[in-house]
N, C-alpha and C positions, 0 to 999 in steps of 0.2 A: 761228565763230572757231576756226580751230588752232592751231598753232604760232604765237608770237611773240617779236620780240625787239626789244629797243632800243625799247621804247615810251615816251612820258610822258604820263602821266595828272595831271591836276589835279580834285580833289573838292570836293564843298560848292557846287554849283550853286547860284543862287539864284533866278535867273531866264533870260526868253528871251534877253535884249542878254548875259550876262555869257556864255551858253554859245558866243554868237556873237562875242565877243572870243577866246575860247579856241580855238575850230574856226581864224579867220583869222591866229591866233598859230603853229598848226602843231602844238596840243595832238592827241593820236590819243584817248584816252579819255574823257570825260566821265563821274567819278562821281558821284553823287545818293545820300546818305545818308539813307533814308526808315522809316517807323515806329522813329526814336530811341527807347532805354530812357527818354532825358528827357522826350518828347514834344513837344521843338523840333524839327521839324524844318526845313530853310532853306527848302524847296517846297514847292507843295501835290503828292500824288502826282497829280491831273489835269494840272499847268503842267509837271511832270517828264514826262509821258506825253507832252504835247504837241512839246516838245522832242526826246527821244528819236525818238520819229518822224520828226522833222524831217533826223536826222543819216545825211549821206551817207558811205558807207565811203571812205577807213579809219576812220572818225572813228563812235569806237561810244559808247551809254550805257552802266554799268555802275549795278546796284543794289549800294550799301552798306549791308549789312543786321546785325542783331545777330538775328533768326530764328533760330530753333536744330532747328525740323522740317523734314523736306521737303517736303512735304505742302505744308506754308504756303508753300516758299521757291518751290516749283515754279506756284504758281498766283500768286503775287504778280510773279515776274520774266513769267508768262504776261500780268497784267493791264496792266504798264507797257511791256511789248513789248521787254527788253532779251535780250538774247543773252549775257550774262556776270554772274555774281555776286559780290560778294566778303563771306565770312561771317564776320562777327567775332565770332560770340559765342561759346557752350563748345558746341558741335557734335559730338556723341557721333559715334565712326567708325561707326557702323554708321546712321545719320542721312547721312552723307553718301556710302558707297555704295547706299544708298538713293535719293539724288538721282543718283546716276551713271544707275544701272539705268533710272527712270521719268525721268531727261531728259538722256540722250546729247547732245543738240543743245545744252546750257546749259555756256557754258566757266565753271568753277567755280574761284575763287580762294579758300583759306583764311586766314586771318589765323594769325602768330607773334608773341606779342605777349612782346617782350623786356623781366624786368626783370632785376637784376643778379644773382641768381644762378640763372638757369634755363634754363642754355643746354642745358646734358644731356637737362632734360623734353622742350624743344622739336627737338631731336634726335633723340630716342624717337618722336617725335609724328610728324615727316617718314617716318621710316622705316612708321608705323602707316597713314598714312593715305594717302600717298604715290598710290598707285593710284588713290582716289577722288577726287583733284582735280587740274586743269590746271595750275596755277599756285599757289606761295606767295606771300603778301603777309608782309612784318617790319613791326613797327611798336612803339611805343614807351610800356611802362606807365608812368604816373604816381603816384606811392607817395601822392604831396599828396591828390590828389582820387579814386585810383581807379579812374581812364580807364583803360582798354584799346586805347588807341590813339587818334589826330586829336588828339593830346594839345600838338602843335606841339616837340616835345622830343627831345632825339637819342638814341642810346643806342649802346652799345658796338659800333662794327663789326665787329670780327673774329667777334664772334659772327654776324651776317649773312653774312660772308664764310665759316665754316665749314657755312652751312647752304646757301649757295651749291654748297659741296663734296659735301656728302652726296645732297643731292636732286636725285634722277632729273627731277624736273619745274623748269623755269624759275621766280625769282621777282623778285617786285617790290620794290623796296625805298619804305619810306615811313619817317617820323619824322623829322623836325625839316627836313628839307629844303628848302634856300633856294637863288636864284640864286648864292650865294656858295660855298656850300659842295660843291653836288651831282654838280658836275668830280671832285671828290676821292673822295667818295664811291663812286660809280661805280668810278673807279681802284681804289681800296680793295677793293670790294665783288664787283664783279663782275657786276653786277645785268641782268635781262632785261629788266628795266623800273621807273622812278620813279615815284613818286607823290607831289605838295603839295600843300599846302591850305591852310592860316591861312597860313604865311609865304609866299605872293602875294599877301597882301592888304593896302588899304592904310587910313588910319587909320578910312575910310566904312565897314569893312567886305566891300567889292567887291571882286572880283581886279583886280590893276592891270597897267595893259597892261605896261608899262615890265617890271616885273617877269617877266610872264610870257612874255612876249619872251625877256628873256636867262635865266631858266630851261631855255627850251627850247632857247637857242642854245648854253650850256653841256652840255646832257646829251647832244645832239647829237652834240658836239666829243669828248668824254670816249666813249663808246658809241664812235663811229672810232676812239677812241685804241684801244682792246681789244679791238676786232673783227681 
């Protein structure tokens, strides 16, 4: 993985048919959120494995990890065979030029996890870390429960949109993103690439075609508009 742009990612796999709704939808990434703080996680890491394997480029897995060594993060993305990370958890800079040095080959995505007053920390933090990863990921705290993102919830865009400005690396935008909203966003934002997850899904818990369809046909539309 190099450079990219105008991507959409949808997370929270659960199985082999849902990953293969989302590949025929026109989705580019598939992420797999595995060993959760919770200990839920939606797959087993063999049926993620299985999957991942399966997927023909452009159409990549990504691990969604809360991992905080490199050590770990480098033989775990080695075990499920993915070629892209994205790390959510408090990842010391010096942990992840770590992972740059022992895994060049691994496109490393970091997590910014917005809440309302810490746009300047994560500011500081692009600028710190900037070197060490391919890509930012924004995403959306939860004051209620604590979450640090997949929290389904939106959060201030101009703050996205100035992180946008500052960083030399491309980022993805994630948090609350629906087929309704993510045309705007996008305009807004300015993003290299989206991410959804609970709002494609429907009341089964499955991602739904319908849904994810015009997800991807809005971020599509919106991504032209800007380019």
């Amino acid at each position: 993985m190099s450079a990219f742009a105008n991507l959409v990612q949808v997370a929270g796999i659960i199985d082999a048919k849902e990953a293969s709704l989302l590949v025929e939808e026109g989705v580019d990434w598939l992420g797999f959120p595995l060993r959760l703080p919770s200990g839920k996680d939606d797959i087993s890491e063999q049926d993620a494995t299985e999957i991942i394997g399966g997927l023909a480029a452009p159409h990549a897995g990504v691990l969604i990890s809360y991992l905080t060594e490199a050590d770990e993060v480098s033989a775990f993305t080695r075990q499920l065979g993915v070629t892209a990370v994205q790390l959510h958890g408090d990842v010391r800079a010096d942990q992840l030029r770590k992972l740059k040095e022992i895994r060049p080959d691994l496109y490393v995505l970091k997590s910014l996890v917005v809440r309302e007053d810490n746009a300047e920390e994560l500011l500081e933090l692009v600028d710190e870390v900037a070197e060490s990863v391919d890509m930012f990921i924004t995403d959306t705290f939860n004051p209620a429960t604590g979450a640090k993102g997949a929290t389904g919830l939106t959060h201030d865009w101009n703050v996205s949109a100035e992180l946008v400005r500052r960083s030399p690396k491309p980022l993805m935008m994630a948090g609350g993103l629906t087929p309704d909203n993510v045309a705007e966003a996008i305009r807004a934002v300015r993003p290299a690439a989206v991410d959804a997850h609970s709002q494609l899904e429907g009341t089964d818990g499955r991602k739904d075609r319908a849904k994810v369809a015009r997800f991807v046909a809005e971020s599509r539309r919106a991504f032209a508009e800007i380019s």
